[in-house]
DSSP file (Angstrom, degrees, kcal/mol; ACC not computed):
  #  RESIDUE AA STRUCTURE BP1 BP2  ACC     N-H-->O    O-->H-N    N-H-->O    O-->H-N    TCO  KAPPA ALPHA  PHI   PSI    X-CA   Y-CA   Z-CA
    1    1 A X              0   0    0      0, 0.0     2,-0.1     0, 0.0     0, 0.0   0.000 360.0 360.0 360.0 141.9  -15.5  -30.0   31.2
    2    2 A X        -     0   0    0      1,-0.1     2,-0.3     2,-0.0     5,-0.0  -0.325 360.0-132.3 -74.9 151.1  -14.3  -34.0   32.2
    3    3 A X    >>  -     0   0    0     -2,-0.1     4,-1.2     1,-0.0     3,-0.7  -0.738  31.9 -99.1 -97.2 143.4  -13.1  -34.1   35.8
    4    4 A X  H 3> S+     0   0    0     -2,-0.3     4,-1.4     1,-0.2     3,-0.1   0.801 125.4  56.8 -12.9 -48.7   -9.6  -36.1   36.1
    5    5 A X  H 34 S+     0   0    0      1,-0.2     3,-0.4     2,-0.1    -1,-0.2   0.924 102.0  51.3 -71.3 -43.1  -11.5  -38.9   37.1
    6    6 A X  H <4 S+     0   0    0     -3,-0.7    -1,-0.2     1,-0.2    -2,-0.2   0.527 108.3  48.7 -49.8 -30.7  -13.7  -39.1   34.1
    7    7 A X  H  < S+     0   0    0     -4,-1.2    -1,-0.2     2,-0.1    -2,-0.1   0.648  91.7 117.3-113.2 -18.2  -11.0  -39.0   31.5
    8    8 A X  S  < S-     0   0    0     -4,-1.4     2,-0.4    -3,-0.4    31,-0.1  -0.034  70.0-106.5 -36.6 134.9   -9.0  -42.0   33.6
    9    9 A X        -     0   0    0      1,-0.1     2,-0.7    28,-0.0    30,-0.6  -0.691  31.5-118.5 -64.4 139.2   -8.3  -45.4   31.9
   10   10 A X        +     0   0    0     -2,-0.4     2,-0.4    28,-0.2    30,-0.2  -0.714  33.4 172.9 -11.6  45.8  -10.2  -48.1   33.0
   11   11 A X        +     0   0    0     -2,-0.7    30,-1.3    28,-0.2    28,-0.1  -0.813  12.2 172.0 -84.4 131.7   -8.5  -51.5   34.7
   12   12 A X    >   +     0   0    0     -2,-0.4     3,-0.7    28,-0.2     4,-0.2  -0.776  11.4 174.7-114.5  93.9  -11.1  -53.6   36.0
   13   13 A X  G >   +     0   0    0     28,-0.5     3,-0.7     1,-0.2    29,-0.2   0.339  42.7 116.1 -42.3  -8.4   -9.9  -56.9   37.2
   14   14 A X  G 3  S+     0   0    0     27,-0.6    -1,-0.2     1,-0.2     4,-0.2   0.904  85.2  41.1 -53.0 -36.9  -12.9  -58.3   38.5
   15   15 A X  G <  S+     0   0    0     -3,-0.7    -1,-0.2     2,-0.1    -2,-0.1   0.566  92.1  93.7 -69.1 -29.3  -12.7  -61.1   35.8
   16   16 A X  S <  S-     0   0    0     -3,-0.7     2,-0.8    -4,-0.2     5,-0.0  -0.013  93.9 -89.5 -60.8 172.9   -9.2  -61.8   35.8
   17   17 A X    >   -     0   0    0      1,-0.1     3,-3.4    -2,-0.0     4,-0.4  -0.785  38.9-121.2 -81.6 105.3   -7.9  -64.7   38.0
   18   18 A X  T 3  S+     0   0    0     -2,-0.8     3,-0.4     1,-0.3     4,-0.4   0.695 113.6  54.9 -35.9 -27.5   -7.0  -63.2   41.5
   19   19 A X  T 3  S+     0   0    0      1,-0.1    -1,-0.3     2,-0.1     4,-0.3   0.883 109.2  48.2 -88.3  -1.0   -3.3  -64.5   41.0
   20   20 A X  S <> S+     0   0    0     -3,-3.4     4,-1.8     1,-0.1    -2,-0.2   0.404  94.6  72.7 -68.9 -15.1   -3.0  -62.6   37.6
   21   21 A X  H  > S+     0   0    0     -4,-0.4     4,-1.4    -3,-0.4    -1,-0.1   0.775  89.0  57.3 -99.9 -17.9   -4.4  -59.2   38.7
   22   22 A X  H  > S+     0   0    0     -4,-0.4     4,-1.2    -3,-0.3    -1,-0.2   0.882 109.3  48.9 -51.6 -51.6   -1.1  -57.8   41.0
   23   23 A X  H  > S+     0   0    0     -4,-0.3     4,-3.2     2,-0.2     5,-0.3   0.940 108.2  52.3 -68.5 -51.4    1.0  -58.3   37.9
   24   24 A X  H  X S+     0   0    0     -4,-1.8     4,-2.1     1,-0.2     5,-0.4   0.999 119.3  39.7 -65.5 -54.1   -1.7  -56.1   35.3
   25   25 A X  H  < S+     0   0    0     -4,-1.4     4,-0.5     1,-0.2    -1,-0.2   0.822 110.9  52.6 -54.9 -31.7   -1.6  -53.1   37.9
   26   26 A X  H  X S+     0   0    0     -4,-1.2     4,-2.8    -3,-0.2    -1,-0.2   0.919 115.3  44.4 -74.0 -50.9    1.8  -53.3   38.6
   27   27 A X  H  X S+     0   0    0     -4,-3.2     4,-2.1     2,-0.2    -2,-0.2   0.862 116.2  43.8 -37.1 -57.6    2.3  -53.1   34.7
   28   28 A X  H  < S+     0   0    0     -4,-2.1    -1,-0.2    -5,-0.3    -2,-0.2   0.575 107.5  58.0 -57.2 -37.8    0.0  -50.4   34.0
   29   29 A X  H >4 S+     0   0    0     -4,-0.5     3,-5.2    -5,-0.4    -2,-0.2   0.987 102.8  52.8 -69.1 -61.3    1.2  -48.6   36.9
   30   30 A X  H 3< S+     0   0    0     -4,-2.8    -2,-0.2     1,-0.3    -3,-0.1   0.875 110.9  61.6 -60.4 -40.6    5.1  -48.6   35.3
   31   31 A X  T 3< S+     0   0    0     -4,-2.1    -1,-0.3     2,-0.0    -2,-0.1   0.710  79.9 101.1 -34.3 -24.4    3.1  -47.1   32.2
   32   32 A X  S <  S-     0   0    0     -3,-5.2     2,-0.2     4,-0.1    -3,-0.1  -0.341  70.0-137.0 -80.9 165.3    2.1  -44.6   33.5
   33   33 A X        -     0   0    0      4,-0.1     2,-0.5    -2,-0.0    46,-0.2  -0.421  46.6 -90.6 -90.6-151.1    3.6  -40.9   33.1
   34   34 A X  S    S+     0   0    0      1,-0.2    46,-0.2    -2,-0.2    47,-0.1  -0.921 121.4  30.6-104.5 127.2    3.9  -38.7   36.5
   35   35 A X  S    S+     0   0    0     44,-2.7    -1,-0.2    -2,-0.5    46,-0.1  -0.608 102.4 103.8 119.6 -58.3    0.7  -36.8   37.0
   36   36 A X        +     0   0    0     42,-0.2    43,-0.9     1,-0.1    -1,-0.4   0.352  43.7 174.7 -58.6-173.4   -1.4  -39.7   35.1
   37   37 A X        -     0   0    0     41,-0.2    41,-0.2    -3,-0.1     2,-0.2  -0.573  19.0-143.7-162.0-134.4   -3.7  -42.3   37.0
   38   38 A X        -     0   0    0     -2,-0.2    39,-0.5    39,-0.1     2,-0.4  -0.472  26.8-114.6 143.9 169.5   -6.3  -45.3   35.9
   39   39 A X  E     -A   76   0A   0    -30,-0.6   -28,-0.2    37,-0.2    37,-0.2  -0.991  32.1-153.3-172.0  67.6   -9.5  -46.1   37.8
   40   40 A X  E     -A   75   0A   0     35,-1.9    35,-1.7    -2,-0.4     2,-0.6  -0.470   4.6-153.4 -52.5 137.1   -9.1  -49.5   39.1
   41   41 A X  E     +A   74   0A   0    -30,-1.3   -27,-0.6    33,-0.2   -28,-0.5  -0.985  14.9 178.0-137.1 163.9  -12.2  -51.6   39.7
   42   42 A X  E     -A   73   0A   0     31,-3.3    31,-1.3    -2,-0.6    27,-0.1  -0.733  33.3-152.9-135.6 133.2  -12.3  -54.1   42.1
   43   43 A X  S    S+     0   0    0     -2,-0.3     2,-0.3    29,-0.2    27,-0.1   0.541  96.0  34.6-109.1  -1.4  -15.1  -56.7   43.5
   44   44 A X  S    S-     0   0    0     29,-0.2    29,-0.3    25,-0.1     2,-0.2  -0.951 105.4 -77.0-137.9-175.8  -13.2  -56.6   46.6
   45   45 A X        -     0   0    0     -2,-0.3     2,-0.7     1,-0.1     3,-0.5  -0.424  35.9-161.3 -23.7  99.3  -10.8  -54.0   49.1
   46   46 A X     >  +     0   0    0      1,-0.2     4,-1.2    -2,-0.2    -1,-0.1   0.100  47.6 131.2-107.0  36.9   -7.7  -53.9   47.3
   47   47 A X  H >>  +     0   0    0     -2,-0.7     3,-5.4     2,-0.2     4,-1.7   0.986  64.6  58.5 -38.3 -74.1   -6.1  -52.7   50.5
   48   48 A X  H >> S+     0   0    0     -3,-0.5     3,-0.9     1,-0.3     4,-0.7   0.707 106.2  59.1 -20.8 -56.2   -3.1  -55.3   50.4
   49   49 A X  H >> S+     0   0    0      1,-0.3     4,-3.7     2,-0.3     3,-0.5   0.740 103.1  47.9 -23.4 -54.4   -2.5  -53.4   46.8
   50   50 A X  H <X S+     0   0    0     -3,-5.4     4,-2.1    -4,-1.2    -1,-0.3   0.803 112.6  47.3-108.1 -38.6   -2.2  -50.3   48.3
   51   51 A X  H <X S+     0   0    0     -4,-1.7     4,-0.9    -3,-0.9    -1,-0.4   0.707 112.9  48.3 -73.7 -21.8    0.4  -51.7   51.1
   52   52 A X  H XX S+     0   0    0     -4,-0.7     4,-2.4    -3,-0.5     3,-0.7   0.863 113.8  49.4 -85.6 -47.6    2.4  -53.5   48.5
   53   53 A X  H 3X S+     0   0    0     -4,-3.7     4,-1.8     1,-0.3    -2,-0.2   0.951 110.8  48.4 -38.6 -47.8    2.3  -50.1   46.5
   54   54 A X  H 3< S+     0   0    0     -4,-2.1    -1,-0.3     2,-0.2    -2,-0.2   0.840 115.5  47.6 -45.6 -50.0    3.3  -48.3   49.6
   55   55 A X  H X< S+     0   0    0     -4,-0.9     3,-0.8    -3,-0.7    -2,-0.2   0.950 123.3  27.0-104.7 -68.9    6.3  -51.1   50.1
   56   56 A X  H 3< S+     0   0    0     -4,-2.4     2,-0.8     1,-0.2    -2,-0.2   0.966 127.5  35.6 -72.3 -43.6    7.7  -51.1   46.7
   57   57 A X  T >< S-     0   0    0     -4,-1.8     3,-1.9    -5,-0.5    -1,-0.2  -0.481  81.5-164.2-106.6  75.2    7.1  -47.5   44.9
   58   58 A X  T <  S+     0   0    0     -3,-0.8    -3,-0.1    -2,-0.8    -4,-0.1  -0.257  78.7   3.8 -37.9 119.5    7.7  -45.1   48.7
   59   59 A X  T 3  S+     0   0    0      1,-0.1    -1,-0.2    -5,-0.1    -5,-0.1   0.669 114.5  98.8  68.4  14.4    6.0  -41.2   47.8
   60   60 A X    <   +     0   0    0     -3,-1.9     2,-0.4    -7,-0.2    -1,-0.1   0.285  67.3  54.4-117.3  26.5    4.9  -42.4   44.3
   61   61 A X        -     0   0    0     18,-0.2     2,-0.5    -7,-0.1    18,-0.2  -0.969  54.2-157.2-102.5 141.9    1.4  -43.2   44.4
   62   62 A X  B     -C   78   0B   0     16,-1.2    16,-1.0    -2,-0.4     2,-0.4  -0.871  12.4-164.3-136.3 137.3   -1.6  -41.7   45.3
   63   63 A X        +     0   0    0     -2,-0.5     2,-0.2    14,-0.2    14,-0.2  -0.767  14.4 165.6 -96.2 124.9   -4.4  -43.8   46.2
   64   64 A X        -     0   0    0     -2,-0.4    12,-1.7    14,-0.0    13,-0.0  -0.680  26.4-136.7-150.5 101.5   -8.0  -42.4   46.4
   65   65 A X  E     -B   75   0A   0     10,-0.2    10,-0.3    -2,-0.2     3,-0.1  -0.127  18.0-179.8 -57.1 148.4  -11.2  -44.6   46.6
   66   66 A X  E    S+     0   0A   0      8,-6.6     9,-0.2     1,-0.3    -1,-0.2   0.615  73.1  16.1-117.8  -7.0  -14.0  -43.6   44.6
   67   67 A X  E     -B   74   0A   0      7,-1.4     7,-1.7     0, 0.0     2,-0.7  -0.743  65.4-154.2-153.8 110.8  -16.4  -46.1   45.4
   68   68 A X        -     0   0    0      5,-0.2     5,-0.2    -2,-0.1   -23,-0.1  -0.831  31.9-131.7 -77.5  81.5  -16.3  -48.6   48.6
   69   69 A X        +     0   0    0     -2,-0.7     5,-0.1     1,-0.2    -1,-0.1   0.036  63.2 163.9  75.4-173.2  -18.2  -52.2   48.2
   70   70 A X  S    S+     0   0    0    -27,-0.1    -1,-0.2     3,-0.0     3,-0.1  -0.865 116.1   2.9 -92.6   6.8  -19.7  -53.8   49.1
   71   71 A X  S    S+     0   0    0      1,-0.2     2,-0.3   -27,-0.0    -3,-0.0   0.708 128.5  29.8-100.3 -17.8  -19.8  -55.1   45.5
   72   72 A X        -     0   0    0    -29,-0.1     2,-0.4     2,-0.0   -29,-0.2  -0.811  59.4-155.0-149.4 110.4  -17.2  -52.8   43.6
   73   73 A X  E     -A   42   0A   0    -31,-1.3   -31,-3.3   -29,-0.3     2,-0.4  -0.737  13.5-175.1 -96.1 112.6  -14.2  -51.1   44.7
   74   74 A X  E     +AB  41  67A   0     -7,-1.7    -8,-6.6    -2,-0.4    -7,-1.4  -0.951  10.3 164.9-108.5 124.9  -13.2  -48.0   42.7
   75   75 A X  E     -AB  40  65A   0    -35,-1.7   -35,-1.9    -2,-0.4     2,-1.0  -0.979  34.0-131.1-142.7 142.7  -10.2  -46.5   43.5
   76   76 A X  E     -A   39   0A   0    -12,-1.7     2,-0.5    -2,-0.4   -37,-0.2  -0.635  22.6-170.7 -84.3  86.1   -7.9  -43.7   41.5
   77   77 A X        +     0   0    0     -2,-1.0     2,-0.2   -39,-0.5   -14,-0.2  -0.599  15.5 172.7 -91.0 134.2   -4.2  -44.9   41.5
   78   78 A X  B     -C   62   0B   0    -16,-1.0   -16,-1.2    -2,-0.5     2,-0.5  -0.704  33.6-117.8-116.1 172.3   -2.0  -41.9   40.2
   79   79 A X        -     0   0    0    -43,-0.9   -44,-2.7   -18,-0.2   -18,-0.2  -0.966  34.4-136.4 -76.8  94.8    2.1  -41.3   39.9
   80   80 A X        -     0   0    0     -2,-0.5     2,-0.5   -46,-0.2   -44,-0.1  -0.219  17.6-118.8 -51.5 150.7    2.7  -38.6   41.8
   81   81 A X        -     0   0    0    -47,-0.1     2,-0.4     1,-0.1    -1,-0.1  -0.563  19.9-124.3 -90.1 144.8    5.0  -36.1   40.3
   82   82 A X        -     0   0    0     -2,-0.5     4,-0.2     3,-0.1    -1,-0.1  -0.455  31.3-105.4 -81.7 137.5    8.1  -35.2   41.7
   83   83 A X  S    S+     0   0    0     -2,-0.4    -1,-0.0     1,-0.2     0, 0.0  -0.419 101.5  26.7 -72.9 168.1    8.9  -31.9   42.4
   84   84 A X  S    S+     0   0    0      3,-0.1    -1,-0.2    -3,-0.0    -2,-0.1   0.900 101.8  96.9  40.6  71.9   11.1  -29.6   40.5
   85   85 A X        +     0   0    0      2,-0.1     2,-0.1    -4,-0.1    -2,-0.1   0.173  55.7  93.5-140.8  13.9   10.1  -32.0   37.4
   86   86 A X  S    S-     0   0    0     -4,-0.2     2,-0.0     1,-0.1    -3,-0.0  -0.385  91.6 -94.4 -78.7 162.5    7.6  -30.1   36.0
   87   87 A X              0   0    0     -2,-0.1    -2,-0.1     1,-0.1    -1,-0.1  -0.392 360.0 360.0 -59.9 159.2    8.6  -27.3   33.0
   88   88 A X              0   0    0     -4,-0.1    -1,-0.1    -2,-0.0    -2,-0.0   0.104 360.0 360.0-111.7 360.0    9.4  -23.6   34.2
């Protein structure tokens, strides 16, 4: 059976032009439903990301590296779901 991570979409940005690559995550993220994720990868520490996530969408993310450098940064950006929004 696929682990969460495994079955994640893909963004890798490494190619894009570093002021272009805020805007594709940001996008991707507002795609997403709550519960879902994608599998950024990264050729650097996408910390700042994760503090501008922090700043704009407060108790909706979760952030979890899956690989730290020092040539490719993978990390599993999710929506958390809110409680009581699940079915009963």
């Amino acid at each position: 059976m696929a682990t969460r991570e495994e079955t994640d979409s893909i963004v890798d940005v490494r190619q894009m032009a570093p002021r272009d690559r805020h805007t594709r995550i940001f996008a991707d993220f507002a795609r997403l439903a709550p519960g879902e994720a994608f599998t950024l990868v990264n050729d650097h520490d996408p910390k700042p990301l994760y503090y501008q996530f922090t700043f704009e969408h407060p108790g909706e993310v979760d952030w979890r590296y899956l690989e730290e450098g020092p040539e490719v940064w993978r990390v599993r950006i999710g929506k958390v779901e809110k409680a009581g929004s699940g079915a009963h």
